[in-house]
C-alpha positions as CSV (number, residue, x, y, z in Angstrom):
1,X,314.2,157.0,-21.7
2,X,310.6,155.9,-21.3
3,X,307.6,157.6,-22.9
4,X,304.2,156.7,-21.2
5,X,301.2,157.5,-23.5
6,X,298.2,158.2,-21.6
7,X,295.2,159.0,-23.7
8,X,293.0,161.7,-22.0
9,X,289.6,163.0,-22.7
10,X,290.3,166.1,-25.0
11,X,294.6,165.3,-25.8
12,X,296.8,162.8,-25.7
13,X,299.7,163.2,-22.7
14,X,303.1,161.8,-23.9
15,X,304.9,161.6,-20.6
16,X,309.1,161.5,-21.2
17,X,311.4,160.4,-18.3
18,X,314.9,160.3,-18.1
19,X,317.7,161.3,-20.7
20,X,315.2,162.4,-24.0
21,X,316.2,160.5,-27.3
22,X,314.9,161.5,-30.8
23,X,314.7,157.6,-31.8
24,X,312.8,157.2,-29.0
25,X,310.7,160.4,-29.1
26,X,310.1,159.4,-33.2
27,X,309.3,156.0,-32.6
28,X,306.5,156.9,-30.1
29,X,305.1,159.9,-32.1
30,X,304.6,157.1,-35.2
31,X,303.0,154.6,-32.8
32,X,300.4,156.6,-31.0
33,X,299.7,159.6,-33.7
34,X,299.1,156.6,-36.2
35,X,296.7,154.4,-33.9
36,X,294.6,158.1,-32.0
37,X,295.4,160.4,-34.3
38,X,295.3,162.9,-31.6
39,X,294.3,166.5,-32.8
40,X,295.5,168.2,-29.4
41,X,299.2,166.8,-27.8
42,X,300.8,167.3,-24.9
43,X,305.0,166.3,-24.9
44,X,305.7,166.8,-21.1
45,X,309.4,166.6,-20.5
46,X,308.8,167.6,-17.2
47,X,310.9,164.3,-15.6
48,X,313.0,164.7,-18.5
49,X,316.1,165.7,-20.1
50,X,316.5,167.8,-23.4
51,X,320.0,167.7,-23.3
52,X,320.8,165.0,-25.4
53,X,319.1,166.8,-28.8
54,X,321.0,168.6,-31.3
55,X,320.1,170.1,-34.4
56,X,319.2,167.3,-36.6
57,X,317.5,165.5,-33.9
58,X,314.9,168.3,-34.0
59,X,314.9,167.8,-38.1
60,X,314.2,163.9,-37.5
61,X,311.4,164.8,-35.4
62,X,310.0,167.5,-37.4
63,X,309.8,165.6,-40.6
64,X,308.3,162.7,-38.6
65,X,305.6,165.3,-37.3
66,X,305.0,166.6,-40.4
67,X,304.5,163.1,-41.8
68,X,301.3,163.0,-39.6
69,X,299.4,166.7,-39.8
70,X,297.0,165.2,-42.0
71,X,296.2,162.6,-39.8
72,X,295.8,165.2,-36.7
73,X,293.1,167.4,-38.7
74,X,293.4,170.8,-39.2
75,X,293.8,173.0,-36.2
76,X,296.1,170.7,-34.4
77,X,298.0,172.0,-31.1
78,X,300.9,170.6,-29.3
79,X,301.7,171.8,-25.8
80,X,304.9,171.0,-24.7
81,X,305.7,171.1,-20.9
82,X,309.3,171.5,-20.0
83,X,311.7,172.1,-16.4
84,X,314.1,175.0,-17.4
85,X,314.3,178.3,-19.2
86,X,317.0,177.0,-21.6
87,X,314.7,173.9,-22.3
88,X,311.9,176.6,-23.2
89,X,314.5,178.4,-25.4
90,X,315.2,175.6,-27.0
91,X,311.5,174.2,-27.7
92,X,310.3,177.7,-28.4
93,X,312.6,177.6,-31.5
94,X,312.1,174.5,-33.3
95,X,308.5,175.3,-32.4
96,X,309.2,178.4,-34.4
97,X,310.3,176.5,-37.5
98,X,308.0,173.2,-37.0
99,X,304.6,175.4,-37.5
100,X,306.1,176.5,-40.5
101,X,307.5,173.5,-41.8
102,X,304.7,170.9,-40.1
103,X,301.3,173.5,-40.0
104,X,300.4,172.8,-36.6
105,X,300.3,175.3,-33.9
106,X,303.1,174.9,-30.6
107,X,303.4,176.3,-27.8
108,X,305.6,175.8,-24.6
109,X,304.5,175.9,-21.0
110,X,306.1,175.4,-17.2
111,X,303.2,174.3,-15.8
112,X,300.7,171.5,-16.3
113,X,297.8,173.5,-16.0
114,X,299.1,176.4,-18.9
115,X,299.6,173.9,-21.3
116,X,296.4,172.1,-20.7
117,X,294.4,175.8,-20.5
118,X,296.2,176.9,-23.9
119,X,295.3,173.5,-25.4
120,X,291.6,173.5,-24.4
121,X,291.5,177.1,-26.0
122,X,291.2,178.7,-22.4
């Protein structure tokens, strides 16, 4: 699964394709948090596939998020674009848990414009 980082004007776009790995997903969120420190993100799984995650994939990447909320400054967002109902299901509840856990605000979207709308404060 490749993730393309493409670093906009107001967020940084983490573009996922193909089968969706948390080693991969955790390796990339270390990278490019660490070297923009991005305080508005966009995950768009859009060419992607969730169904490889379980459980403690979501942990691995929670803990890994958390790891970088100071560096994202306070009132951090992260949209996260996704293809199917059950994918938003999904997202919507380790978003639940991750703004608890992490302190940054998620929210989950079907299309490109939404996401970018919510994370521009539209």
């Amino acid at each position: 699964m490749p993730v393309a980082f493409h670093e906009k004007p107001d967020y940084a776009h983490f573009e996922v394709m193909g089968l969706a790995t948390p080693q991969e997903l955790v390796a990339e969120m270390a990278v490019q948090y660490e070297a923009h420190r991005p305080k508005l993100v966009l995950w768009d799984f859009s060419g992607a596939s969730l169904s490889g995650m379980s459980p403690d994939s979501f942990g691995s990447l929670m803990e890994t998020s958390k790891k970088f909320t100071a560096v994202r400054g306070a009132g951090a967002k992260t949209a996260v674009l996704v293809n199917a109902e059950i994918e938003k299901i999904l997202v919507g509840a380790y978003a639940a848990f991750a703004k608890e856990v992490v302190g940054v605000e998620y929210a989950t979207f079907f299309a490109l414009a939404d996401a970018e709308a919510w994370l521009r404060g539209a």
